[in-house]
MMTF fields as JSON, N, C-alpha, C and O atoms, coordinates in Angstrom:
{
  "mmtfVersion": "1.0.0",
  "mmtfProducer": "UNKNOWN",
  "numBonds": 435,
  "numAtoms": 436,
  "numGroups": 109,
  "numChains": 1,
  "numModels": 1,
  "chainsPerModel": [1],
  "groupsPerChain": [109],
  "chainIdList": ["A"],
  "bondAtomList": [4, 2, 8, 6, 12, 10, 16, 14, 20, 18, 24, 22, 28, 26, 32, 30, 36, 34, 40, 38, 44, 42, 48, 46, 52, 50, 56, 54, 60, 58, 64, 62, 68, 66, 72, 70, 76, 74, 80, 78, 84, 82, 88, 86, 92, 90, 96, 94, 100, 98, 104, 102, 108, 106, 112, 110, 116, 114, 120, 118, 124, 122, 128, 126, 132, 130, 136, 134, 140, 138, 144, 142, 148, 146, 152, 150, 156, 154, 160, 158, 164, 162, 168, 166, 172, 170, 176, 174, 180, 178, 184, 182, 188, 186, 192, 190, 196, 194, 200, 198, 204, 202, 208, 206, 212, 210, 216, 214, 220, 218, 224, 222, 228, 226, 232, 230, 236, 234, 240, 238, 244, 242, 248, 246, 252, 250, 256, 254, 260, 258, 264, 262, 268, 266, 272, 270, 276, 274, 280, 278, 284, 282, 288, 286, 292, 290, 296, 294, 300, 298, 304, 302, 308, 306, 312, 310, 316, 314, 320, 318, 324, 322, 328, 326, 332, 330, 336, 334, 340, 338, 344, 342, 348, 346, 352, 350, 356, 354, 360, 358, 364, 362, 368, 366, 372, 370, 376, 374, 380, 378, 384, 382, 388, 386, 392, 390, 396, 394, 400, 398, 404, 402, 408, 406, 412, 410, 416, 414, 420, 418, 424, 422, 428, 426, 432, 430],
  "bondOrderList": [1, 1, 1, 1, 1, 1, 1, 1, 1, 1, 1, 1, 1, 1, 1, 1, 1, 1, 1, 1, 1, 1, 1, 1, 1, 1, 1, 1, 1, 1, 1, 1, 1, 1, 1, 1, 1, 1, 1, 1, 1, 1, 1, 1, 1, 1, 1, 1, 1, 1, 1, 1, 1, 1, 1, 1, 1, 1, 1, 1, 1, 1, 1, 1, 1, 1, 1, 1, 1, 1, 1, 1, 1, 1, 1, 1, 1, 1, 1, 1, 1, 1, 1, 1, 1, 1, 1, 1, 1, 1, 1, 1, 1, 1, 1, 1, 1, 1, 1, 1, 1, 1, 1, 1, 1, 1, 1, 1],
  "groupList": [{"groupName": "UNK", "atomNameList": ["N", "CA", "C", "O"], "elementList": ["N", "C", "C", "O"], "formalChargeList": [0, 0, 0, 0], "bondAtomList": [1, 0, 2, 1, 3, 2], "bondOrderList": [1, 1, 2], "singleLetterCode": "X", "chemCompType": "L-PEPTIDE LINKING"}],
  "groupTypeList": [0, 0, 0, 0, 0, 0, 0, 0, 0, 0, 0, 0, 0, 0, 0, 0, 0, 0, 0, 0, 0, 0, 0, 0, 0, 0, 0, 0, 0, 0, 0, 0, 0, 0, 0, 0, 0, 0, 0, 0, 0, 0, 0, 0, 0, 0, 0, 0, 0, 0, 0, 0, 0, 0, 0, 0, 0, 0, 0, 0, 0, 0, 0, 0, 0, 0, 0, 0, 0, 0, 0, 0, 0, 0, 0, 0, 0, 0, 0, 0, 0, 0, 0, 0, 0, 0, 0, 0, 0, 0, 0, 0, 0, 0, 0, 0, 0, 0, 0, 0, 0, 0, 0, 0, 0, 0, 0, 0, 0],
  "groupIdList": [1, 2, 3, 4, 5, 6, 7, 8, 9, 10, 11, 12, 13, 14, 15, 16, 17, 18, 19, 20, 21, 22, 23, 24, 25, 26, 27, 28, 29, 30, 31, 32, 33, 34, 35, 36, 37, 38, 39, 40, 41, 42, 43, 44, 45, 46, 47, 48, 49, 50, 51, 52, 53, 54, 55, 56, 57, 58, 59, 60, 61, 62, 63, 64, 65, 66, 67, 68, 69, 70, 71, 72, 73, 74, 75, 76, 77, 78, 79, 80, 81, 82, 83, 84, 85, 86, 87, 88, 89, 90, 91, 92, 93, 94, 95, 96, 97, 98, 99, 100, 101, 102, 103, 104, 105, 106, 107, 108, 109],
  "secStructList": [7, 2, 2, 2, 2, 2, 2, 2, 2, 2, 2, 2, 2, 2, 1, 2, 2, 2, 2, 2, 2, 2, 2, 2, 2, 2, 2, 2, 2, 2, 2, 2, 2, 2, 2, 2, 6, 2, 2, 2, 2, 2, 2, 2, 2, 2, 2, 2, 2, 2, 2, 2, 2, 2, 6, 7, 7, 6, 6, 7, 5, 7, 7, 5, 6, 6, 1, 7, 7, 7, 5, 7, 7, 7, 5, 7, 1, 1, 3, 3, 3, 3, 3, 7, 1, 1, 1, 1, 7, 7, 3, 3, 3, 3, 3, 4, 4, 4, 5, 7, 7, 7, 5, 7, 7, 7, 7, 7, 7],
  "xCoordList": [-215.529, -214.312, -213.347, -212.749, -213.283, -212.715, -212.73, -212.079, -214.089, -214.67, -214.183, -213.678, -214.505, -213.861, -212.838, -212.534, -211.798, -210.337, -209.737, -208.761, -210.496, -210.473, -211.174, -210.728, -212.087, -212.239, -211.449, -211.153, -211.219, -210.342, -208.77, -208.385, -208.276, -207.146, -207.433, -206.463, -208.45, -208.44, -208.83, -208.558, -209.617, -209.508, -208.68, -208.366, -207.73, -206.171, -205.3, -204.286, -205.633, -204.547, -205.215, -204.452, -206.672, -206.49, -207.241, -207.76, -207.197, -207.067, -205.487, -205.338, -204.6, -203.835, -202.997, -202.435, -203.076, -202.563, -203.39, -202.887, -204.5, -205.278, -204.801, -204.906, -204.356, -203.29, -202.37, -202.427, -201.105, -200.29, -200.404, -199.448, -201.497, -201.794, -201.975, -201.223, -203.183, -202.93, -202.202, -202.458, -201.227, -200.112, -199.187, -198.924, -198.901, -198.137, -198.897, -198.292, -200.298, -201.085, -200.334, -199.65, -200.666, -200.721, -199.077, -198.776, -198.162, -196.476, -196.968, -197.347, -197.016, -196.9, -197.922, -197.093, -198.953, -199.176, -198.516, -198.481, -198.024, -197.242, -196.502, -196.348, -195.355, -194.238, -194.705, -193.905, -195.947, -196.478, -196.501, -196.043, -197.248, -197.519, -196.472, -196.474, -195.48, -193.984, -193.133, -192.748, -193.121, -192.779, -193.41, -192.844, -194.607, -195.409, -195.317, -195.265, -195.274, -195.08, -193.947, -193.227, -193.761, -191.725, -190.706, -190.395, -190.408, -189.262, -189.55, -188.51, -190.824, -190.81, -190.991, -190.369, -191.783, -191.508, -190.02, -189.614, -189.468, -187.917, -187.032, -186.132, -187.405, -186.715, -187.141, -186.314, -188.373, -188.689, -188.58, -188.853, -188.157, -187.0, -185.945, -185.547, -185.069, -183.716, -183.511, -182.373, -184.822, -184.422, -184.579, -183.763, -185.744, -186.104, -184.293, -183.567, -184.014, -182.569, -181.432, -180.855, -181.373, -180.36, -180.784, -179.829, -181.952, -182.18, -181.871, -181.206, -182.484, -181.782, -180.97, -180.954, -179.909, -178.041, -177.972, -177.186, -178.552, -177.909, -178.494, -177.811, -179.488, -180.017, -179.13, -179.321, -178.376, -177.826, -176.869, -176.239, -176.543, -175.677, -174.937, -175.656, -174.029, -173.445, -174.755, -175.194, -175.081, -175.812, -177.194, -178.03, -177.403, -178.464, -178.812, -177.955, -180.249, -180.78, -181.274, -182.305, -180.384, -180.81, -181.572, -182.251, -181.595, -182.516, -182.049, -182.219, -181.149, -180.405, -181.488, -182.547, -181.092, -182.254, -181.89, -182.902, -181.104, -181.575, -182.569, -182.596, -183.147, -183.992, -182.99, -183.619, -181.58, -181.16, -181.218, -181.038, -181.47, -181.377, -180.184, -179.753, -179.582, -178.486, -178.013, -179.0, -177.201, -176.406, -175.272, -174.286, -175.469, -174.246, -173.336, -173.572, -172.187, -170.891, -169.846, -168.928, -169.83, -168.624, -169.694, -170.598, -168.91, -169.081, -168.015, -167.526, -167.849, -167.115, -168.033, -169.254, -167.408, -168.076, -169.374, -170.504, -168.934, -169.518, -170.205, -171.018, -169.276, -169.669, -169.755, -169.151, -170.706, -170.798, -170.192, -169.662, -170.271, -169.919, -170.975, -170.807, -171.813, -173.171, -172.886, -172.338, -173.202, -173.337, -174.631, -175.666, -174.454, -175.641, -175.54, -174.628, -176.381, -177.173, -176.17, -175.381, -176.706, -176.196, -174.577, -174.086, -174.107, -172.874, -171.384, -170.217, -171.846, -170.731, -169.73, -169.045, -170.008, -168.668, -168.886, -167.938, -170.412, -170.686, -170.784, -171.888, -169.683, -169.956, -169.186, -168.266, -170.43, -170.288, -169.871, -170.506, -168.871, -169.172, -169.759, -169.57, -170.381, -171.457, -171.284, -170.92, -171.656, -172.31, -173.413, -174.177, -173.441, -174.784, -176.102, -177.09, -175.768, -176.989, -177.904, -179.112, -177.006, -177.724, -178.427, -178.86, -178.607, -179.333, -180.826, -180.882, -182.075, -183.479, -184.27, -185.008, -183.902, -184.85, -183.706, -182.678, -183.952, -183.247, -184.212, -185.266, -183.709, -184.839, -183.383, -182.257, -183.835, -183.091, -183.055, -184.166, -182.211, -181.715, -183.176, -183.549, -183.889, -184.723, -183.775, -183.022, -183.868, -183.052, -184.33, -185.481, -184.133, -184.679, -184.157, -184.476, -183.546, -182.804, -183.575, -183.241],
  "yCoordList": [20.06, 19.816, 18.979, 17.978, 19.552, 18.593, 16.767, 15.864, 17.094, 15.538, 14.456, 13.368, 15.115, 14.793, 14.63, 13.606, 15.146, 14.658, 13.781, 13.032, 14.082, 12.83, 11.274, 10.187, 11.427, 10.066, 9.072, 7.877, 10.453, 10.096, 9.064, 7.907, 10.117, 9.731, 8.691, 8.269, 8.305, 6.764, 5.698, 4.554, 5.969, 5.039, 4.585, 3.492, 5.516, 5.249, 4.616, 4.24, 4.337, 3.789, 2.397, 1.459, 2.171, 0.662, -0.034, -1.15, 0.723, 0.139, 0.059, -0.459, 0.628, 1.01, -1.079, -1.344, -1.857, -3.587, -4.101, -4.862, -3.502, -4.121, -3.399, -3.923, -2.332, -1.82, -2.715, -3.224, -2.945, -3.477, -4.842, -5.065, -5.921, -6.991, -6.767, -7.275, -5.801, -5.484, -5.464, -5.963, -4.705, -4.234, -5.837, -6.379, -6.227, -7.489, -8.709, -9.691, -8.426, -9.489, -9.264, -10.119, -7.687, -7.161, -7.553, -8.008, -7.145, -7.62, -9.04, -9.141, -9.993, -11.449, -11.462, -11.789, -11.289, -11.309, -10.893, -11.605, -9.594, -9.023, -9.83, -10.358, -10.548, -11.119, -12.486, -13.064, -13.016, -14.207, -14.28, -15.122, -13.006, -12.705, -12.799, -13.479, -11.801, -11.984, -13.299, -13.771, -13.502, -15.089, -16.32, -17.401, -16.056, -16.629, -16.25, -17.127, -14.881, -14.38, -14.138, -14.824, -13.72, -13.511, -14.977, -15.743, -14.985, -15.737, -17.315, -17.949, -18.05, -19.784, -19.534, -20.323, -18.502, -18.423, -18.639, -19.512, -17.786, -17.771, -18.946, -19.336, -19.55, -20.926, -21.965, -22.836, -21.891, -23.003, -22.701, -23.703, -21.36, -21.215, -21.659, -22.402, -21.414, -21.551, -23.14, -23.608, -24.068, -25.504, -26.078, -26.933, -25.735, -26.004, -25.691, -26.614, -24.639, -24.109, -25.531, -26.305, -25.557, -26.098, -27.647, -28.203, -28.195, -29.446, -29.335, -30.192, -28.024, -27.773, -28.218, -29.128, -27.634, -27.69, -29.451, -30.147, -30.007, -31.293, -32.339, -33.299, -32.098, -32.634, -32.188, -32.688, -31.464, -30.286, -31.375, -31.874, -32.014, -33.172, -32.802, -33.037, -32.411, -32.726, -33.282, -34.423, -32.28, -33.075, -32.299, -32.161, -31.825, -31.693, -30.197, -29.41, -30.066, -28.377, -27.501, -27.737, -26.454, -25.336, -24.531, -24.586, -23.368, -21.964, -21.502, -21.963, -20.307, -19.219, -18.32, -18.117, -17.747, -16.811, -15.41, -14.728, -15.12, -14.296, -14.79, -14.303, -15.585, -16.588, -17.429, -18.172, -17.412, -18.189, -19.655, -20.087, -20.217, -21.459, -22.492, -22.246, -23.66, -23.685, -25.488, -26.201, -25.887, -27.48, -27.327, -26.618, -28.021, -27.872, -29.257, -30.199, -28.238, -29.461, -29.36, -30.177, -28.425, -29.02, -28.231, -27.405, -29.144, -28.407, -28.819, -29.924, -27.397, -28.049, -27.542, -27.555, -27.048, -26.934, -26.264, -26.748, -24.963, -23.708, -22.511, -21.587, -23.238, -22.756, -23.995, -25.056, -23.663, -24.471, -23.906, -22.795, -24.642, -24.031, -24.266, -25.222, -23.489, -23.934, -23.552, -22.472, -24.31, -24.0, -23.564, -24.148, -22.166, -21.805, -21.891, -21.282, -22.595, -22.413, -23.876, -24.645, -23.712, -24.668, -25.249, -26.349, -23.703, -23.365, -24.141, -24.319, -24.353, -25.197, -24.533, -24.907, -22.909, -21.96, -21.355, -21.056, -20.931, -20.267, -20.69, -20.889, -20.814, -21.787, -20.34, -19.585, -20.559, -19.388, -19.715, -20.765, -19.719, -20.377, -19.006, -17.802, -19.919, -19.133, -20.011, -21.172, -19.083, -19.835, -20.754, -20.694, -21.607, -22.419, -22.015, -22.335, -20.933, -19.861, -19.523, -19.338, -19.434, -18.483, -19.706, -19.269, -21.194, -22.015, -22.253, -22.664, -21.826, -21.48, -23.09, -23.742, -23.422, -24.765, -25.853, -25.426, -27.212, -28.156, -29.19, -29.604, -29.457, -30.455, -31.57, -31.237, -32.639, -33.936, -34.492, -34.834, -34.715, -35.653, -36.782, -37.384, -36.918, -37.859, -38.936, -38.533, -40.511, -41.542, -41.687, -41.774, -41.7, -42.37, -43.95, -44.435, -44.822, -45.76, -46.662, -47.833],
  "zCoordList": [40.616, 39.877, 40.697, 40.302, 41.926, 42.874, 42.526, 42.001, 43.32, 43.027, 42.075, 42.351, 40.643, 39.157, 39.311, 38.699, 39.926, 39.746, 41.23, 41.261, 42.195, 43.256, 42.767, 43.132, 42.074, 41.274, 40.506, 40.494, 39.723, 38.079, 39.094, 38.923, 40.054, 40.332, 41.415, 42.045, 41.656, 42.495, 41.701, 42.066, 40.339, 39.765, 39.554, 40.025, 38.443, 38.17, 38.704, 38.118, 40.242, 40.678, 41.002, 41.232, 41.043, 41.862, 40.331, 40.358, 39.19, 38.032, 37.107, 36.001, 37.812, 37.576, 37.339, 36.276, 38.139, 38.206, 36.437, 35.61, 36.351, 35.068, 33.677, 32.569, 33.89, 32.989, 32.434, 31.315, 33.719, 33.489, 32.736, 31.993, 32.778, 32.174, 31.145, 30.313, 30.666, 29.791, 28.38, 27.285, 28.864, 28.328, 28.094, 27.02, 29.253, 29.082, 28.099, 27.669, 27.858, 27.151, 25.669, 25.107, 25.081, 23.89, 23.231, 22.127, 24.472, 23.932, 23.533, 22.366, 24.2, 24.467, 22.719, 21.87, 22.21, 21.473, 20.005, 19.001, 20.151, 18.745, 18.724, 17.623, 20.314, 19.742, 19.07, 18.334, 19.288, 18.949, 17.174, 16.402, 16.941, 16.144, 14.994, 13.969, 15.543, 15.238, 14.628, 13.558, 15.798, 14.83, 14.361, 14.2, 14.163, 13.217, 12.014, 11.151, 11.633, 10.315, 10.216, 9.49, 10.498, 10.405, 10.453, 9.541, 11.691, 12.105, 11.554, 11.372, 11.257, 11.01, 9.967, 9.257, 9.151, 7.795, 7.226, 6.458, 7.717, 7.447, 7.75, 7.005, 9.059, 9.79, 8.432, 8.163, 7.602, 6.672, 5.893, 5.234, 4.657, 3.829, 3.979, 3.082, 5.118, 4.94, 5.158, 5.178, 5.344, 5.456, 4.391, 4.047, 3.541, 2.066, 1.352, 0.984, 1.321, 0.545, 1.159, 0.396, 2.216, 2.817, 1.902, 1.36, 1.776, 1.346, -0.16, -0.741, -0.895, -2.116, -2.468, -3.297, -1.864, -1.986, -1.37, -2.013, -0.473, -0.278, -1.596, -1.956, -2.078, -3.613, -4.798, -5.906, -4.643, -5.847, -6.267, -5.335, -7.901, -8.36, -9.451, -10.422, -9.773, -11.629, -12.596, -12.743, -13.047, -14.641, -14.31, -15.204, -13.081, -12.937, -13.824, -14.224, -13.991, -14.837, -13.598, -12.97, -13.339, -12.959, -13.279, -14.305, -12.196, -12.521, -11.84, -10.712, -11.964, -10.907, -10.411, -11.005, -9.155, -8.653, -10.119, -10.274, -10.757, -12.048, -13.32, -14.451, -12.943, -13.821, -14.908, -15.661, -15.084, -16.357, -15.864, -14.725, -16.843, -16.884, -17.397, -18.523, -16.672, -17.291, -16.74, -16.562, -16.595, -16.448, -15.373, -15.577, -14.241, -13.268, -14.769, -15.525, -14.228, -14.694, -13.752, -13.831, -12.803, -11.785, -10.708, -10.833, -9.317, -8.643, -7.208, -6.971, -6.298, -5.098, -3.952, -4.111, -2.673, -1.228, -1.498, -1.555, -1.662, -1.604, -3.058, -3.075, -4.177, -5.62, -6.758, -6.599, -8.083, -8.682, -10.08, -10.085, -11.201, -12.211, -13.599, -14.356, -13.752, -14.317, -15.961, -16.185, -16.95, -18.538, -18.715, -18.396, -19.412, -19.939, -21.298, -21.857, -21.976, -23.758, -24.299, -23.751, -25.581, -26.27, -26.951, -27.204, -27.063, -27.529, -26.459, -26.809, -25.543, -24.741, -23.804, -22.852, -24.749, -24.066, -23.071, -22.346, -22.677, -21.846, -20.307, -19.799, -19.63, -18.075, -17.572, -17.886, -16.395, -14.805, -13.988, -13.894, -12.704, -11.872, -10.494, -10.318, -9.924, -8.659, -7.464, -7.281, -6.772, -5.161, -5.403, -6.366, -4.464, -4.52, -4.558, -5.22, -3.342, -2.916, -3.8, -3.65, -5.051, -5.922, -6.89, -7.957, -6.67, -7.267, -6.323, -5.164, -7.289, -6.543, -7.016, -6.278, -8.296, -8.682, -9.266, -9.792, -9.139, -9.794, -10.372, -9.889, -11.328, -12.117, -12.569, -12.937, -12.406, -12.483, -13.606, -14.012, -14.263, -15.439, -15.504, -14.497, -16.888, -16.85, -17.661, -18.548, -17.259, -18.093, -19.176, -18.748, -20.133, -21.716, -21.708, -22.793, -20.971, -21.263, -20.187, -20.01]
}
């Protein structure tokens, strides 16, 4: 029994450096991992959106992230003011944020 635990505990220790790599491999990986799925996913949403909003014009047809669909007719910095339906009366105004698709005026002319 001796023996068995005079072993065990010399292994432990001069395996004890291959541990530590180990260990430092597996971090270095999750965090890899990490922001591969996580963090550039997200870095290339928020650049797609940002290009959104710099395309975003008067006249243009929306789609709010609530799915309605609707017509910018004003807009300033930070909010727009979108018409929904046919009736003329119905204008919202919102954050930009909340515009997910834009589809562009086609000319007939």
């Amino acid at each position: 029994m001796n023996l068995l635990l005079a072993e065990a505990a010399t292994t432990g220790t001069s395996g004890g450096g291959m541990n530590t790599w180990v260990i430092i491999v597996y971090v270095v990986l999750i965090g890899a991992m990490m922001y591969f799925m996580i963090i550039k996913p997200q870095k290339k949403q928020r650049k797609e959106q940002a290009e959104l909003m710099s395309r975003m014009e008067v006249g243009d047809s929306v789609m709010t992230t609530a799915g309605f669909y609707g017509v910018i007719i004003d807009m300033t910095d930070d909010t727009v003011i979108v018409e929904f339906g046919n009736n003329k009366n119905c204008r919202i105004p919102m954050q930009k944020q909340a515009i997910v698709q834009i589809e562009k005026p086609v000319d007939n002319g």
